[in-house]
N, C-alpha and C positions, 0 to 999 in steps of 0.2 A: 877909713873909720866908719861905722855904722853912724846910721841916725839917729837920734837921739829922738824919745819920747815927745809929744809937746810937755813944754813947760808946764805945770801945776800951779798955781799962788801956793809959796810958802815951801815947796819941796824944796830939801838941798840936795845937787847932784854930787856925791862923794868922788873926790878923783883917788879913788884905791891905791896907785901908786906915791902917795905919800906917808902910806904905813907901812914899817920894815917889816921883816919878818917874815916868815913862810906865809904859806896863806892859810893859814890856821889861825894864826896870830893876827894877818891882818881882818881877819873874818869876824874875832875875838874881840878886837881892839874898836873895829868901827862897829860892831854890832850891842857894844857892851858900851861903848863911849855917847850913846844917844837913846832918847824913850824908845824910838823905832827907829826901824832900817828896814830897808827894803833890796833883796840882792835879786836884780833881774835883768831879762835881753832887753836893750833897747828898742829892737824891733816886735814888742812880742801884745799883742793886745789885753791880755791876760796880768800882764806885767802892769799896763795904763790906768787898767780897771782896780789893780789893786791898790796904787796911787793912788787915784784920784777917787777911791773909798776912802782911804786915811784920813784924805787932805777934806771932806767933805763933813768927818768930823770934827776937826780942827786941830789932827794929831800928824800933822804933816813930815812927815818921814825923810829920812837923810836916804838917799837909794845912790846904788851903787851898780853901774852898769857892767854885767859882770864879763858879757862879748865884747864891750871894747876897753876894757880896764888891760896893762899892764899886767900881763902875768895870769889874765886873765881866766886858761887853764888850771891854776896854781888853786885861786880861788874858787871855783867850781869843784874841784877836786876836795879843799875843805868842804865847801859847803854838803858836800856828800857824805864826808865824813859824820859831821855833826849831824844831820837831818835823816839820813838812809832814806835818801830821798836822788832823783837825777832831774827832777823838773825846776823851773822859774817859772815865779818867782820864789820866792823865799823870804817869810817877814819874821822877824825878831822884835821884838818888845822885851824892855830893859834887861835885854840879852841874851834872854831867851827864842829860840826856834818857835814860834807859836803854828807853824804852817805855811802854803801856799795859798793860792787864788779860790780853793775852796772854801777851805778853812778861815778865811778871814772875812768873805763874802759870807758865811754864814753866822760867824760874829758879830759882825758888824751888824745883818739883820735883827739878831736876838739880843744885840746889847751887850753882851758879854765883851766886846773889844773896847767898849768905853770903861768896862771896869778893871779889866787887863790894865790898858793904860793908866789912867788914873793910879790902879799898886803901881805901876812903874813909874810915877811923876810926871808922868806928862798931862798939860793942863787939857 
């Protein structure tokens, strides 16, 4: 099994395989069942940073480690679907695709991802 990220205060680490369903569905299900989610490598720095940006605003993310989850191709293969995208990380806000480790780093700078959140109810 890979590595796992360090710990963040406040992240939850999603175990993907406790949602049925194709990986469409469990893509759908965890990314739509929380303010944010986070689908990325364990090993990936890009991945850390976009973490522990969330968790810095106090919008601390369910993440889902997509290399070593169960099925774990299944879910990559959604997440392509959904995003037309092949890279991780991958952040969803109240279920929506908002972007990768660019796009959120530059949110976050401008403020825009506190107000993202907040429509989506997270405090």
């Amino acid at each position: 099994m890979a590595t796992l990220l360090p710990d963040v205060a406040g992240m939850e680490v999603v175990d993907a395989a406790l949602f049925l369903g194709s990986g469409l569905d469990r893509v759908r299900s965890i990314a739509g069942g929380r303010g944010a989610a986070v689908f990325a490598r364990s090993w990936c720095p890009y991945s850390e940073d976009t973490v522990e940006g969330l968790c810095s605003i106090g919008a601390c993310p369910a993440v889902v480690y997509v290399d070593a989850a169960p099925g774990g191709r299944q879910l990559a293969a959604a997440l392509r679907q959904i995003s037309g995208r092949n890279e991780l990380p991958l952040v969803f806000v109240g279920g929506q695709c908002v972007g990768g480790a660019v796009e959120v780093r530059a949110a976050l700078a401008d403020g825009t991802m506190s107000a993202m959140l907040r429509a989506a109810g997270v405090p």
